[in-house]
Residue frames as qw, qx, qy, qz and C-alpha x, y, z in Angstrom:
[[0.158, 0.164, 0.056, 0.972, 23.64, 9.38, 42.68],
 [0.053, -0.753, -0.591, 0.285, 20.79, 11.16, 44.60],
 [0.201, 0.863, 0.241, 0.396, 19.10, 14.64, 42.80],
 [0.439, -0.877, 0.054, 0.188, 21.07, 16.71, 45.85],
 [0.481, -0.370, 0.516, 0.604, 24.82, 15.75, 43.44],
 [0.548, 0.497, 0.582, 0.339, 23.02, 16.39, 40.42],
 [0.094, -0.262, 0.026, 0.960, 24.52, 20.40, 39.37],
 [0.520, 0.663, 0.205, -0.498, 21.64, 22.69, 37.77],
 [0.171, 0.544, -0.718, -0.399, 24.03, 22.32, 34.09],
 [0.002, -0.153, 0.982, 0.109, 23.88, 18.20, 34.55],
 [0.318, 0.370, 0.725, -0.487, 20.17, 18.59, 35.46],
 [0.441, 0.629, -0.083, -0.635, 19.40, 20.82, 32.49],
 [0.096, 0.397, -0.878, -0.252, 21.67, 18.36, 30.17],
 [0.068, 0.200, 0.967, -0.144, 19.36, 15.26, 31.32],
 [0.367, 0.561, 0.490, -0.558, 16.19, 17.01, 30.46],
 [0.129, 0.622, -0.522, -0.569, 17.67, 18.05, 27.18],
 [0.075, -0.221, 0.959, 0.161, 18.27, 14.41, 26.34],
 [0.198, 0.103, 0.950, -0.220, 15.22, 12.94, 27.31],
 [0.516, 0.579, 0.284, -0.563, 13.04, 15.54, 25.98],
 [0.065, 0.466, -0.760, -0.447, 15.31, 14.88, 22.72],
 [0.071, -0.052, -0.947, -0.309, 14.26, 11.41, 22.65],
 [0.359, 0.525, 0.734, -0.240, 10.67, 11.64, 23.36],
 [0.133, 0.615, -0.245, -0.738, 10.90, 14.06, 20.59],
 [0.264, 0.357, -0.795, -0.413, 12.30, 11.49, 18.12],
 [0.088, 0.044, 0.994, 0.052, 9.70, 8.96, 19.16],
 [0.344, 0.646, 0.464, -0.498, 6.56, 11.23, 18.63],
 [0.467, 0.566, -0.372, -0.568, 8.01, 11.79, 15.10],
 [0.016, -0.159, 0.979, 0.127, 8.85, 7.84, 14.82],
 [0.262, 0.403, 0.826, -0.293, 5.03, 7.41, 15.89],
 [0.492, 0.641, 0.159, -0.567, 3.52, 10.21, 13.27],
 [0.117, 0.477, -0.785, -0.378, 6.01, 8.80, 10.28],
 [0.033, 0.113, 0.990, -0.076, 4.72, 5.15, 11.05],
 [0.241, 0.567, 0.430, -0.659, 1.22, 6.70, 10.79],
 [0.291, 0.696, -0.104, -0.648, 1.58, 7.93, 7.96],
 [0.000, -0.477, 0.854, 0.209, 3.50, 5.79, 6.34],
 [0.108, 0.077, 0.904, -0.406, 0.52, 2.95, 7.51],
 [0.383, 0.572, 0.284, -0.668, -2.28, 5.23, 6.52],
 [0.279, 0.706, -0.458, -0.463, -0.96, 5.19, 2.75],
 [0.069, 0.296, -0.953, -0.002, -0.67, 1.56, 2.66],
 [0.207, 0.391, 0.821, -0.361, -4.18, 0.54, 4.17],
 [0.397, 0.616, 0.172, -0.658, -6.15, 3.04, 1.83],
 [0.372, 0.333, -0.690, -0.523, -4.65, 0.93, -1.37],
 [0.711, 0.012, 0.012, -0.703, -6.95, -1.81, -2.19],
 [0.616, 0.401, -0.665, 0.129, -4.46, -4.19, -2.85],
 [0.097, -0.648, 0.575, -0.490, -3.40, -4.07, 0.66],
 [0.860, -0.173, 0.331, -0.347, -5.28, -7.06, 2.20],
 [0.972, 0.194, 0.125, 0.049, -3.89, -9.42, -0.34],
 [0.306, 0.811, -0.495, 0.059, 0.00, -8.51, -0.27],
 [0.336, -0.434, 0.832, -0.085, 1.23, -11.25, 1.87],
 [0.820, 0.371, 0.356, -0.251, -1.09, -13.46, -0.82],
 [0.679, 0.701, -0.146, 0.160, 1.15, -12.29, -3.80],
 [0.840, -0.173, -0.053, 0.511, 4.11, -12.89, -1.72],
 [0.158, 0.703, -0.158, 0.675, 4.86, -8.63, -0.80],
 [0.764, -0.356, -0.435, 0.319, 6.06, -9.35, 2.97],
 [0.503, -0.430, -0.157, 0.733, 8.33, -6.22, 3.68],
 [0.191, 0.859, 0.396, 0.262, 8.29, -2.29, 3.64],
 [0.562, -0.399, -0.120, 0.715, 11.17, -0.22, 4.43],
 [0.209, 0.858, 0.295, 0.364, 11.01, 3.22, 4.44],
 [0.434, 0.019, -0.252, 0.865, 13.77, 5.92, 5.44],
 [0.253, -0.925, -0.282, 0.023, 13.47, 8.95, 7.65],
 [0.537, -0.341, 0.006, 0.772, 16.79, 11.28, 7.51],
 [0.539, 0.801, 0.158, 0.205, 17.58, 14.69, 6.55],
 [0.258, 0.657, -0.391, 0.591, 20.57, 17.54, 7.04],
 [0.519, -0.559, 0.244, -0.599, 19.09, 17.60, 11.08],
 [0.608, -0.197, 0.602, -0.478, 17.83, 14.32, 12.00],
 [0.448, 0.094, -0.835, -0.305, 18.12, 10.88, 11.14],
 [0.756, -0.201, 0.188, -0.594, 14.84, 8.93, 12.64],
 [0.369, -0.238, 0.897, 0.045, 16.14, 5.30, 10.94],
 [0.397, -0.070, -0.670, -0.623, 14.31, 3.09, 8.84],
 [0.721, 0.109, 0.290, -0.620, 10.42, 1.91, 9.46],
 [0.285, 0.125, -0.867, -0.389, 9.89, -1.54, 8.39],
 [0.772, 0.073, 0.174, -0.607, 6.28, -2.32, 8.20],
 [0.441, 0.207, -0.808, -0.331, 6.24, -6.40, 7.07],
 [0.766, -0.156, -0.435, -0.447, 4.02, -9.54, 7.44],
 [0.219, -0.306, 0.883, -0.282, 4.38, -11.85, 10.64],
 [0.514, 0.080, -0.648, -0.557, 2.79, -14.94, 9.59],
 [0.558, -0.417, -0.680, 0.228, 2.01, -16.25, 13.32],
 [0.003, 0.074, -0.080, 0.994, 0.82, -13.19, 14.33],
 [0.115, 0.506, 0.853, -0.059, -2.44, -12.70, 15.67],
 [0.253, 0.359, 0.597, 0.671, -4.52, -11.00, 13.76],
 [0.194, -0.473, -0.419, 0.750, -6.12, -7.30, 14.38],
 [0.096, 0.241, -0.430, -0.865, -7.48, -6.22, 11.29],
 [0.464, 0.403, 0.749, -0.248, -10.95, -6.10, 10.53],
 [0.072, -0.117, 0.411, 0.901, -12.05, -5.77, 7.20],
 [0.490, 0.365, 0.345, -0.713, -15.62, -4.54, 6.06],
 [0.269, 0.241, 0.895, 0.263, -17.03, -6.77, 3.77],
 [0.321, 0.144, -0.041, -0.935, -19.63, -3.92, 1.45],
 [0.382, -0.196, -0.593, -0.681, -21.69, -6.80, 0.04],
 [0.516, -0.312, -0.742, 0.293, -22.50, -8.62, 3.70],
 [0.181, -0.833, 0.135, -0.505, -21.88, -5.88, 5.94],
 [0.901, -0.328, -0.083, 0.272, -19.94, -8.40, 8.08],
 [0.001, 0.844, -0.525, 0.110, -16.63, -7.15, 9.42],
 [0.986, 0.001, -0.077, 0.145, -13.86, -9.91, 9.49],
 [0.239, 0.746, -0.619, -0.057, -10.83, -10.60, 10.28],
 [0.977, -0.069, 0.175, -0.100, -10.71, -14.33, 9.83],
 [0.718, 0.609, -0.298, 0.158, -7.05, -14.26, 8.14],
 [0.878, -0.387, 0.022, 0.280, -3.87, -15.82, 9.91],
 [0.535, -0.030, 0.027, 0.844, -1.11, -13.27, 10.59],
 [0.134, 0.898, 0.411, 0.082, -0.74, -10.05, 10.76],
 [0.349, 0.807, 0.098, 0.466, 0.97, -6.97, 10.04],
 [0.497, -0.773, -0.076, 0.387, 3.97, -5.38, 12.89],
 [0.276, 0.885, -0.053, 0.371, 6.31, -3.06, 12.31],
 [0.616, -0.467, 0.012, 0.634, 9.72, -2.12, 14.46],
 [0.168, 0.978, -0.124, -0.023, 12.18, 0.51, 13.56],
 [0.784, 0.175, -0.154, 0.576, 16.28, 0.32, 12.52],
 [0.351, -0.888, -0.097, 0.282, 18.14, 2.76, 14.30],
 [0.069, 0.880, -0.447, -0.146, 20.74, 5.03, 11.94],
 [0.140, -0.583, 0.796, -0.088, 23.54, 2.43, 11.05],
 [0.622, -0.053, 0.736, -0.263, 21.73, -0.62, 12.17],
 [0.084, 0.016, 0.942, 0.325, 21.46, -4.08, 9.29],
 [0.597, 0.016, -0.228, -0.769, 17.97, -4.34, 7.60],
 [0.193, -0.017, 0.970, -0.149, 16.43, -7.44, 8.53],
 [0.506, -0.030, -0.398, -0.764, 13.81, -8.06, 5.41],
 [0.791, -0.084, 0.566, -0.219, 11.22, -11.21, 6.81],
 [0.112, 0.398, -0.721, -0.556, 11.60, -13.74, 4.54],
 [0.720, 0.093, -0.238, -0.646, 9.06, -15.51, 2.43],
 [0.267, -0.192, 0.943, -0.056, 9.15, -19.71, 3.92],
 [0.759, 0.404, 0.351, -0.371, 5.35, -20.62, 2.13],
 [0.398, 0.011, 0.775, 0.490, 6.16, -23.24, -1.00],
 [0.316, 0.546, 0.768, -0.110, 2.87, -21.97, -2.08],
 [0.010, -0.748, 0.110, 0.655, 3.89, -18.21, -2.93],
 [0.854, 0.433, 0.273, 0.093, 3.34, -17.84, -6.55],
 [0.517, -0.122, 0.225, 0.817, 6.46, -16.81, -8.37],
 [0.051, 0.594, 0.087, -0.798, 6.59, -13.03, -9.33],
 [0.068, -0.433, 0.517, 0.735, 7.70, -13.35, -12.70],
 [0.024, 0.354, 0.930, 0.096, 4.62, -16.00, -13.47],
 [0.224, -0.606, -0.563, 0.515, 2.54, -13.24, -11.85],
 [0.131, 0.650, -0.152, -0.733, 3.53, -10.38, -14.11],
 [0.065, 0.198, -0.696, -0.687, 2.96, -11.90, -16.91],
 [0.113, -0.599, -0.785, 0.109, -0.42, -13.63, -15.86],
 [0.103, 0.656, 0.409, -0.627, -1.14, -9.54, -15.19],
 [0.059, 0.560, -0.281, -0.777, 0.17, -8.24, -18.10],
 [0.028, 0.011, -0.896, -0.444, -1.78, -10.57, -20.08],
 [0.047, -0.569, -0.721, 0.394, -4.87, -9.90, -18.38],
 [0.082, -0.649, -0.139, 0.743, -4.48, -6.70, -18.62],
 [0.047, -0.178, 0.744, 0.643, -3.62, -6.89, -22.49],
 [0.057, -0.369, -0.875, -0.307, -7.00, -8.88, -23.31],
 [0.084, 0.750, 0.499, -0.427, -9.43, -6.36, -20.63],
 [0.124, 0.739, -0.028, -0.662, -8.16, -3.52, -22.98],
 [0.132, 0.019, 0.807, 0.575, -8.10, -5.39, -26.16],
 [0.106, -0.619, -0.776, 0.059, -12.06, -5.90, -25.17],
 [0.073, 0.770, 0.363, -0.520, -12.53, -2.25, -24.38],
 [0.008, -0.411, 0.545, 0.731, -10.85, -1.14, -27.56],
 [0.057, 0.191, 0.914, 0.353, -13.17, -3.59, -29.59],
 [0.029, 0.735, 0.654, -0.175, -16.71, -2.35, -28.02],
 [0.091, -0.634, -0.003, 0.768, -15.23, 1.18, -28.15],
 [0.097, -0.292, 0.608, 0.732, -14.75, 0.66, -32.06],
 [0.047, 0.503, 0.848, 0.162, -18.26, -1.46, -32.68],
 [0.029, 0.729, 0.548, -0.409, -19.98, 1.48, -30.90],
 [0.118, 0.501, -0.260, -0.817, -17.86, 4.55, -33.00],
 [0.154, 0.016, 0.870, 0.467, -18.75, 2.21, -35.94],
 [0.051, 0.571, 0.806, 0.143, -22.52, 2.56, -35.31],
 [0.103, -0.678, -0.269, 0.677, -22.67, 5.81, -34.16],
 [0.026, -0.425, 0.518, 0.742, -21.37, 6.50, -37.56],
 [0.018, 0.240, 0.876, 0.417, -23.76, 4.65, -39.51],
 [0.052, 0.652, 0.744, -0.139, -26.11, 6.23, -37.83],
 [0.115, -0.759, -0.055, 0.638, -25.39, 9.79, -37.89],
 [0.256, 0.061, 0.565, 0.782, -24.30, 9.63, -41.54],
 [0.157, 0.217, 0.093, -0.959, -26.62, 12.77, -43.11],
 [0.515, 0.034, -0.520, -0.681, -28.61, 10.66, -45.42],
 [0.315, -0.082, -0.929, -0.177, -29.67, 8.30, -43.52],
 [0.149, 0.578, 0.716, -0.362, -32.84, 9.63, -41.89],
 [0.379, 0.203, -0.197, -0.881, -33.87, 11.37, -45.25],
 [0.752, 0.408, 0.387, -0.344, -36.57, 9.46, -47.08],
 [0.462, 0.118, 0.696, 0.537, -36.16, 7.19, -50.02],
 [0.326, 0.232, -0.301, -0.865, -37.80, 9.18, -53.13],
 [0.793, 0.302, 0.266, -0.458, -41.33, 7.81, -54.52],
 [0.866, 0.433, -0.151, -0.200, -39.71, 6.05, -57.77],
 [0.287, 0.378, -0.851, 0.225, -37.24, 4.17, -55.92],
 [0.392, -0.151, 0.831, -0.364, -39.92, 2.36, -53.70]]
């Protein structure tokens, strides 16, 4: 088909489309952005594929427009593109094997989560309870100093105790 068979209607139609989809991939590219941004600013983030967290799926649809799902997840023979700033060194690294890609599902289309193949991954449920025990003893400790300190504060402040003994009690 050459542009000379191509009516003004069929011409307009094809622009329509195309502008359509570059539409839907400049919102696929600020989503994924965003989506990315929110993820890297948690501190955790370096060490999820450590604690065995590998996948991120996140929808895009509403009444209008369905974009598909974002899945952000770990490739583990990936090369690696992430530097990370070390505050006590000032060294930037990114000495860690794998890295982070991302794709998109299109409306309809099967999730495809990665799956975890490392014997080494520790088991979740080992993991939450290893936190919540942690966690249990740091605030047992802050609850303990908290109480030692009300404990003195109170001894001290009590009203008599920066009067003077009387003369015929020393």
């Amino acid at each position: 088909m050459e542009w000379k068979d191509i009516t003004i209607e069929e011409g307009q139609e094809f622009a329509n489309a195309k502008q359509q989809q570059i539409n839907k991939e400049q919102m696929r590219l600020t989503a994924a952005y965003h989506v990315k941004y929110g993820l890297y600013k948690d501190p955790a983030f370096k060490f999820f594929h450590s604690m065995g967290v590998f996948n991120f799926f996140q929808g895009f649809h509403n009444d209008d427009l369905d974009l598909g799902v974002y899945h952000f997840y770990w490739d583990r023979d990936a090369e690696n593109t992430i530097e990370y700033y070390d505050p006590n060194t000032g060294e930037r690294t990114n000495n860690i094997k794998g890295d982070w890609r991302e794709r998109w599902y299109e409306p309809g289309e099967e999730l495809q989560p990665v799956e975890a193949d490392n014997p080494y991954r520790p088991d979740p449920e080992k993991m939450a309870k290893w936190w919540m025990k942690t966690h249990a003893s740091i605030q047992a400790k802050i609850m303990m100093k908290q109480r030692e300190k009300a404990e003195t504060e109170d001894e001290e402040n009590r009203p008599w105790h920066h009067i003077p003994k009387p003369q015929w009690e020393n």
